[in-house]
TORDORO-511014 format. One record per residue: residue number from 1; residue in one letter; x, y, z of N, C-alpha, C in turn. Coordinates in Angstrom, 1 decimal, m for minus. Layout:
BEGIN
R  num  residuo    n_px    n_py    n_pz   ca_px   ca_py   ca_pz    c_px    c_py    c_pz
R  NUM        A       X       Y       Z       X       Y       Z       X       Y       Z
...
***
This chain:
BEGIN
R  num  residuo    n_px    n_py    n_pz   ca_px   ca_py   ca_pz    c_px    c_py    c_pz
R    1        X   m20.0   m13.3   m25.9   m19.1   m13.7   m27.0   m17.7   m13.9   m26.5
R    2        X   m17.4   m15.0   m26.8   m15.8   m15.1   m26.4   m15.1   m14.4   m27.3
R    3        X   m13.5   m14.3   m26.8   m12.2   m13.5   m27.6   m11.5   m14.3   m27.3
R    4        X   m10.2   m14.7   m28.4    m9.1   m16.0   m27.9    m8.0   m14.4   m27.9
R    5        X    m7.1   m14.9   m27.0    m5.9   m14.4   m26.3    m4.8   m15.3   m26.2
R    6        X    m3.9   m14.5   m26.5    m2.2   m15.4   m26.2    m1.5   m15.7   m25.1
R    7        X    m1.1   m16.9   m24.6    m0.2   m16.6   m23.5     1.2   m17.0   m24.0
R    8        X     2.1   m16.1   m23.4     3.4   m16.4   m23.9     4.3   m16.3   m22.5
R    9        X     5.1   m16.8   m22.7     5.6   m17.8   m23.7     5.8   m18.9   m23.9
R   10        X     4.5   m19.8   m23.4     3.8   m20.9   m23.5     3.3   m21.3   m24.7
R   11        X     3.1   m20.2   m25.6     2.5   m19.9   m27.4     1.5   m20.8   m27.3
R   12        X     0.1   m20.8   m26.6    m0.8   m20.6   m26.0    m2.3   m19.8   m26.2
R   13        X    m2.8   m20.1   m27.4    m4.2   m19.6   m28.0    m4.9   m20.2   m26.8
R   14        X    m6.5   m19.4   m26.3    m6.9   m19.7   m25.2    m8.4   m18.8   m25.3
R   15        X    m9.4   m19.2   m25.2   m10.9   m18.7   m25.1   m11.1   m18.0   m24.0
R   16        X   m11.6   m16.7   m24.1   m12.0   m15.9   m23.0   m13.1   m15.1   m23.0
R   17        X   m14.6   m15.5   m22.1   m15.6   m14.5   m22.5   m15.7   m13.4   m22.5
R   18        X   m16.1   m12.0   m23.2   m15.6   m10.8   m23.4   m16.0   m10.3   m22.2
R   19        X   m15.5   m10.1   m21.5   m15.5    m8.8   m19.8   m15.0    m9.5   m18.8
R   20        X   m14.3   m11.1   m19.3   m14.3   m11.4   m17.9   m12.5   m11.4   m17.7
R   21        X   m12.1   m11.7   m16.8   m10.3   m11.2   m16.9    m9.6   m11.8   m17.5
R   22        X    m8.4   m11.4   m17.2    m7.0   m12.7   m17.8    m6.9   m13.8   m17.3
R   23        X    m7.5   m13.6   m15.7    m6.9   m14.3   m14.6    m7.8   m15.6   m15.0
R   24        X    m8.9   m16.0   m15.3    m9.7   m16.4   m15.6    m9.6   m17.6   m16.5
R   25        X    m8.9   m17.0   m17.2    m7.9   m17.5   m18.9    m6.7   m18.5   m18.3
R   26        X    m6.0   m17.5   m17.2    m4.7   m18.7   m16.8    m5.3   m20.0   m16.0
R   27        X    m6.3   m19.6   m15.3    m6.8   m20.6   m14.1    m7.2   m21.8   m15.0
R   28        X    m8.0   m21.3   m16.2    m8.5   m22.8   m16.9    m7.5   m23.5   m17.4
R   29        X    m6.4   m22.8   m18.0    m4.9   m23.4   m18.5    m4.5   m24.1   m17.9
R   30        X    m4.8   m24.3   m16.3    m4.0   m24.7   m15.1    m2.4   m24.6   m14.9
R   31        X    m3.0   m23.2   m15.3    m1.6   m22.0   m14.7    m1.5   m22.1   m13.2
R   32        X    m0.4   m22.2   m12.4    m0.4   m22.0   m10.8    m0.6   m20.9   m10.9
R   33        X    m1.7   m19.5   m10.4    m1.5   m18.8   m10.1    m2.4   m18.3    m8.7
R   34        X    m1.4   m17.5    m7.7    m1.4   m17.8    m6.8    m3.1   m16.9    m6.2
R   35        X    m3.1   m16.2    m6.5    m4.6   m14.8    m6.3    m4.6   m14.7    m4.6
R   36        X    m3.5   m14.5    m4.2    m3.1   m14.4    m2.4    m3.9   m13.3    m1.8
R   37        X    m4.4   m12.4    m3.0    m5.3   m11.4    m2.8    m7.3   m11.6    m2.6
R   38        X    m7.2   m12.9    m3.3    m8.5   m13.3    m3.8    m8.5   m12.6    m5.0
R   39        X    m7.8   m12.0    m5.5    m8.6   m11.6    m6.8    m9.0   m10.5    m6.7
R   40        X    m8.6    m9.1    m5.5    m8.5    m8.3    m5.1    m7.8    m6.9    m5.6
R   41        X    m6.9    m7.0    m6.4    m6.3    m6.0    m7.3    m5.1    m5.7    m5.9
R   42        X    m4.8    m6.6    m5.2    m4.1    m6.2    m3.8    m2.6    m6.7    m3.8
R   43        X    m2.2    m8.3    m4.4    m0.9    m8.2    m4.4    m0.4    m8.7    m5.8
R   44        X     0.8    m8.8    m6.2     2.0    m9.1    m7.2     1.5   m10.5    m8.2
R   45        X     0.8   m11.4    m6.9     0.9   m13.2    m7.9     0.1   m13.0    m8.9
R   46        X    m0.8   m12.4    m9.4    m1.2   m12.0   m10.7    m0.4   m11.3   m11.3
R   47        X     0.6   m10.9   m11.8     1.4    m9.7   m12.3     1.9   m10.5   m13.7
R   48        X     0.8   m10.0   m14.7     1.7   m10.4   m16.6     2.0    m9.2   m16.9
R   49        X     2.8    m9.3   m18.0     2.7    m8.1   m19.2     2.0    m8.5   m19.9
R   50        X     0.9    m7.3   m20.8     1.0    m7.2   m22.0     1.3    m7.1   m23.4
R   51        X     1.9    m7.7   m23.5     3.0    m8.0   m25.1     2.4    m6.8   m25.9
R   52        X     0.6    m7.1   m26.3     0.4    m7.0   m27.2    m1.3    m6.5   m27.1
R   53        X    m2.1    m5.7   m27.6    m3.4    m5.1   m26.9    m3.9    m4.4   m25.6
R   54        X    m3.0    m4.1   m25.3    m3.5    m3.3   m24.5    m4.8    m2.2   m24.3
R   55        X    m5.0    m2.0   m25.8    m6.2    m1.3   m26.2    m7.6    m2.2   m26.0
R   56        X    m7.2    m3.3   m26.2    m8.5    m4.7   m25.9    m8.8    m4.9   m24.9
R   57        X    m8.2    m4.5   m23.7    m8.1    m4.5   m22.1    m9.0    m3.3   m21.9
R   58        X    m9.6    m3.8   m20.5   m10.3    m2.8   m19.9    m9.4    m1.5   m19.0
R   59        X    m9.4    m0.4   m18.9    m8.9     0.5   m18.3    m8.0     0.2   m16.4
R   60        X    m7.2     0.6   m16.5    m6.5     0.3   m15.6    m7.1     1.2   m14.4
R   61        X    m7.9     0.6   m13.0    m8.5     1.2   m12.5    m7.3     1.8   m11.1
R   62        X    m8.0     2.6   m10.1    m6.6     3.4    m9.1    m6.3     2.2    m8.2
R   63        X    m6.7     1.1    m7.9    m6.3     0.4    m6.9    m5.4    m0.7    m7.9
R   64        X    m5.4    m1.1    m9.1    m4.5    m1.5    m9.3    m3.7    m1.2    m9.9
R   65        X    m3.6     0.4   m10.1    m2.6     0.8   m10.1    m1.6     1.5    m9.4
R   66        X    m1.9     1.7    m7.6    m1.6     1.1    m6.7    m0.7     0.1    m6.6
R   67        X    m1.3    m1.2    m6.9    m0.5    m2.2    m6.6     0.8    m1.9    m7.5
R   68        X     0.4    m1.7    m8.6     1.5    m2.2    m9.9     2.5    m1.2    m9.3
R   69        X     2.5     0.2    m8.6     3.3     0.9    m8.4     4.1     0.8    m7.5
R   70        X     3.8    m0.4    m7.0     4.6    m1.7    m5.3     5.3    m2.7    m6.3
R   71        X     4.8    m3.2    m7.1     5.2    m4.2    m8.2     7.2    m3.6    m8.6
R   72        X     8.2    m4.5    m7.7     9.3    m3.8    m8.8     9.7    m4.3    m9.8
R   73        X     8.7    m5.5   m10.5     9.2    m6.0   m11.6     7.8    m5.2   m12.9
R   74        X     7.3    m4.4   m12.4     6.4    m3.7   m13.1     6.7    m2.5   m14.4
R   75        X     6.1    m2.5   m15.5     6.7    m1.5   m16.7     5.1    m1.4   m17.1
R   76        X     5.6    m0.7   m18.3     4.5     0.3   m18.7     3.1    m0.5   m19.3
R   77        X     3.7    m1.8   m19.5     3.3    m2.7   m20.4     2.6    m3.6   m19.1
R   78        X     2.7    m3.8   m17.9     1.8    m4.5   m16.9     0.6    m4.0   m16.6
R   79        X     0.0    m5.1   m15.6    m1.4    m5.8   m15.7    m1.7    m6.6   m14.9
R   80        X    m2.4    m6.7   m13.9    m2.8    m7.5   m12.6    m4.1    m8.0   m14.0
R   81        X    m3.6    m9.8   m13.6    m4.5   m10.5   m14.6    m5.8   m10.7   m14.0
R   82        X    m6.2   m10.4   m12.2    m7.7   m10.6   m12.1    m8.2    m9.1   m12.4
R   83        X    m7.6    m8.0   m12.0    m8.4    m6.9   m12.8    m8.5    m6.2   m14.1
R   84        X    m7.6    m6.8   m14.9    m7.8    m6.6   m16.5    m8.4    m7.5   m17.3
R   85        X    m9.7    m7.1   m17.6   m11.0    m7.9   m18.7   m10.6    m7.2   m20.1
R   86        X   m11.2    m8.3   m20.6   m10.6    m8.8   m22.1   m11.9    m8.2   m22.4
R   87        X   m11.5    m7.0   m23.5   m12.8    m6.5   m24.4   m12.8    m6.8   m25.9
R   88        X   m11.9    m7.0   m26.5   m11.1    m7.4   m27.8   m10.2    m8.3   m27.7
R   89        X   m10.3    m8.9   m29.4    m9.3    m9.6   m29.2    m7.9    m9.2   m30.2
R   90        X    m6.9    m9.7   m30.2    m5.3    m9.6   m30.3    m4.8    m9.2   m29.0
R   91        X    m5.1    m9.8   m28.1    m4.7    m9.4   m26.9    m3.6   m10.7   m26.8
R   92        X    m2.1   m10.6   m26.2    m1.1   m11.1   m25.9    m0.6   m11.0   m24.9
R   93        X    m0.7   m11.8   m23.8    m0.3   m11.9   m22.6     1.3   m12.4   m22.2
R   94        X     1.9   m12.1   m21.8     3.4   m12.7   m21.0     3.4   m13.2   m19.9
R   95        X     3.6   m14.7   m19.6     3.5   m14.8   m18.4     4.7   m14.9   m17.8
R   96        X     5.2   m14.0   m16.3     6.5   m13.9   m16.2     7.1   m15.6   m15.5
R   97        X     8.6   m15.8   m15.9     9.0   m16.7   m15.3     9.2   m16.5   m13.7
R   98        X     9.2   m17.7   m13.3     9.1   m17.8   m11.5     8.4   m18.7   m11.1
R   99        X     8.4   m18.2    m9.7     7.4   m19.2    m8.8     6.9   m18.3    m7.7
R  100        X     5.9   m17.8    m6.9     5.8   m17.6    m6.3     6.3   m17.9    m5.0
R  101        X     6.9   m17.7    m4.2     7.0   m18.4    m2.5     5.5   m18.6    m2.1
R  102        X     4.8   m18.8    m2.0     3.5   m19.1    m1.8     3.0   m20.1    m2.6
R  103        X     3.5   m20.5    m3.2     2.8   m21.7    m4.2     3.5   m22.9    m3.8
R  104        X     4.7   m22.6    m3.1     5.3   m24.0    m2.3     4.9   m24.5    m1.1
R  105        X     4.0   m25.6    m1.3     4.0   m26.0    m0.2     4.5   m26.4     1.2
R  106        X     5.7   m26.9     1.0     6.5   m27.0     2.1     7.5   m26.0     1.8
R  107        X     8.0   m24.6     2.0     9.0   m23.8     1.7    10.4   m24.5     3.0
R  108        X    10.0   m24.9     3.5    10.8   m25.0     4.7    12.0   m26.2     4.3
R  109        X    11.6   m27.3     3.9    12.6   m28.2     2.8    13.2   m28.1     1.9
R  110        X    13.4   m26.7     1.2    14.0   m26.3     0.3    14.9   m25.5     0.6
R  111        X    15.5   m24.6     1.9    16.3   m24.1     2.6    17.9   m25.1     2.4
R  112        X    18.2   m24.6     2.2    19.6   m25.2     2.0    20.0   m25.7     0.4
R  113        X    19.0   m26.0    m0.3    18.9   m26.8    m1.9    18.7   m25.3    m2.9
R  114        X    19.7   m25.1    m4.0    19.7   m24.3    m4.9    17.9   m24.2    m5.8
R  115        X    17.2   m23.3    m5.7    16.1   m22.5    m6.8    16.0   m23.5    m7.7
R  116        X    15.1   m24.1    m8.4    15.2   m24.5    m9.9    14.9   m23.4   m11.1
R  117        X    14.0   m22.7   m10.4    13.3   m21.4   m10.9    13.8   m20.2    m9.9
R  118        X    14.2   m18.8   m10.4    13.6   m17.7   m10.0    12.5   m18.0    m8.7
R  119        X    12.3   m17.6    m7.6    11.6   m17.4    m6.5    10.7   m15.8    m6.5
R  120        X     9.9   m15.7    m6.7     9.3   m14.2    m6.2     8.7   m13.8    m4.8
R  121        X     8.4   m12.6    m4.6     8.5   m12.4    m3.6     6.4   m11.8    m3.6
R  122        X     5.7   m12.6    m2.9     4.9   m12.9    m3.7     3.6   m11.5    m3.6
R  123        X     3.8   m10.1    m2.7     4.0    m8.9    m3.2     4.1    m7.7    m3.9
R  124        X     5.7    m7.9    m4.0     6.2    m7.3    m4.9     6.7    m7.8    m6.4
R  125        X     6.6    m8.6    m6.2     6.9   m10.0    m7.9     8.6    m9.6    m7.8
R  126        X     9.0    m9.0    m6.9    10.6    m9.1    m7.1    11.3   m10.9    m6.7
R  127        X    12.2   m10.8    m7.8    13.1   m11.7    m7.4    13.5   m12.1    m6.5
R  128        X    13.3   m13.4    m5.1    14.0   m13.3    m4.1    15.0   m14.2    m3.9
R  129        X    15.4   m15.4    m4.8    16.2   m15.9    m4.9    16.2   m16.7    m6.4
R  130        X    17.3   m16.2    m6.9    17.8   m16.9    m8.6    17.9   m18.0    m9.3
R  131        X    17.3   m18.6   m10.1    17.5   m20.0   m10.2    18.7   m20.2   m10.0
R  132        X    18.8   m21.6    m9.9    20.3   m21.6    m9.4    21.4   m21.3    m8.4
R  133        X    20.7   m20.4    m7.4    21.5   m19.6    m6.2    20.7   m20.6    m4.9
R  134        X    21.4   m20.6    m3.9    20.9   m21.2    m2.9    19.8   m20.4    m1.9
R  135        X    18.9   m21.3    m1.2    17.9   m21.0    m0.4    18.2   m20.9     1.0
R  136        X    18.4   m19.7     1.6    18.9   m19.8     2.7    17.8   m19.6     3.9
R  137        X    18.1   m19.7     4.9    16.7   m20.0     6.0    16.1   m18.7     6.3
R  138        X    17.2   m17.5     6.0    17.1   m15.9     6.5    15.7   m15.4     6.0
R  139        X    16.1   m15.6     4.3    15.1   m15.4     3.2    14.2   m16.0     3.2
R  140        X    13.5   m17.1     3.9    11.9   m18.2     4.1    12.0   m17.2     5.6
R  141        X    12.4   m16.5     6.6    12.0   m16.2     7.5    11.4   m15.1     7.2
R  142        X    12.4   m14.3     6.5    11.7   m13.0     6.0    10.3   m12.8     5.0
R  143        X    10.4   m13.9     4.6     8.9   m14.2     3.7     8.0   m14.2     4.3
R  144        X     8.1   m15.5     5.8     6.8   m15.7     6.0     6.7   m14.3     7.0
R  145        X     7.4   m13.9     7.8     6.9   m12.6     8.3     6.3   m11.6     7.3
R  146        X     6.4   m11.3     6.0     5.9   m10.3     4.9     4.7   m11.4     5.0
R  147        X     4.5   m12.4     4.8     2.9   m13.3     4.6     2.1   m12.9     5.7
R  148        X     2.7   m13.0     7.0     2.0   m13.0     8.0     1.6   m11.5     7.9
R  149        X     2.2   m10.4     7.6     2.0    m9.2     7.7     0.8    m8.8     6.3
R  150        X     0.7    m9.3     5.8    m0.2    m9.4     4.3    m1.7    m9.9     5.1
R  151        X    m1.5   m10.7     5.1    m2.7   m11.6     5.9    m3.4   m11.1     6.8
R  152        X    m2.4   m10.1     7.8    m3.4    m9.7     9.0    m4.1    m8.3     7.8
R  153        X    m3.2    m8.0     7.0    m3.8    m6.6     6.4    m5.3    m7.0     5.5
R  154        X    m4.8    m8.0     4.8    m5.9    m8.4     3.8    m7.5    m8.9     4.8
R  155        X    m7.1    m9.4     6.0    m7.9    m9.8     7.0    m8.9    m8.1     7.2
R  156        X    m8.0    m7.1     7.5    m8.9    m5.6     8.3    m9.5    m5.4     6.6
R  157        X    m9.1    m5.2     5.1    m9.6    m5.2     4.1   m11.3    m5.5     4.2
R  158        X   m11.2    m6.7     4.4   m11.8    m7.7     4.4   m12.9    m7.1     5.0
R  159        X   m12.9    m7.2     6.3   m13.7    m6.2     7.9   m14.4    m5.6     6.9
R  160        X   m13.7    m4.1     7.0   m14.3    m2.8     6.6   m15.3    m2.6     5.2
***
């Protein structure tokens, strides 16, 4: 049986079969969202709030709550959208503003040219450059070394 759920602030009614996640819900939307994790409960590019039901959500299990506690844009009210399944509905989702650095394809042409969006850091869901503030080369260096360093980890995950 499906549940419809909210995305905001898109204001955004949306079909979701009951146990399966949020993440699920944004992908059909053709939300960019990034799952750098696979869908792993492992990094930030899933990271909504819950506005609103949290009681309709499935329990917050220890690995992603883990992550969320890496998350510095995380509150009481967050939610890694591949590991929280929809059991009820009035469930209201937030989807935060941004972009991930990982969702740009070419990061390297935008060095020098001001954010149009908030930039995240695609990890921690922190802010790494402001809309509006300029992209400097320091900040794409330090990214892709945090990617490269994610990747080799998610890779030994993976192994074991």
């Amino acid at each position: 049986m499906a549940k419809t759920i909210r995305l905001d602030p898109l204001a955004l009614e949306t079909s979701v079969k009951t146990n399966s996640n949020i993440l699920s819900a944004l992908i059909a939307n053709e939300l960019n969202v990034l799952k750098e994790c696979g869908g792993r409960g492992m990094c930030a590019t899933c990271h909504v709030y819950i506005k609103q039901g949290m009681d309709g959500l499935s329990p917050v299990q220890r690995r992603e709550q883990r992550t969320l506690e890496v998350i510095t844009t995380a509150s009481t009210n967050s939610r890694l959208a591949c590991q929280a399944r929809v059991l009820d509905e009035g469930v209201i989702v937030e989807v935060p503003t941004g972009m991930y650095i990982n969702a740009i394809q070419d990061i390297n042409a935008l060095i020098g040219r001001r954010a149009e969006q908030n930039l995240l850091h695609p990890i921690t869901g922190q802010v790494v450059v402001e809309a509006g503030k300029l992209i400097t080369r320091s900040v794409i260096s330090q990214l892709e070394e945090t990617r490269l360093q994610v990747g080799q980890y998610l890779a030994q995950t993976r192994d074991a």
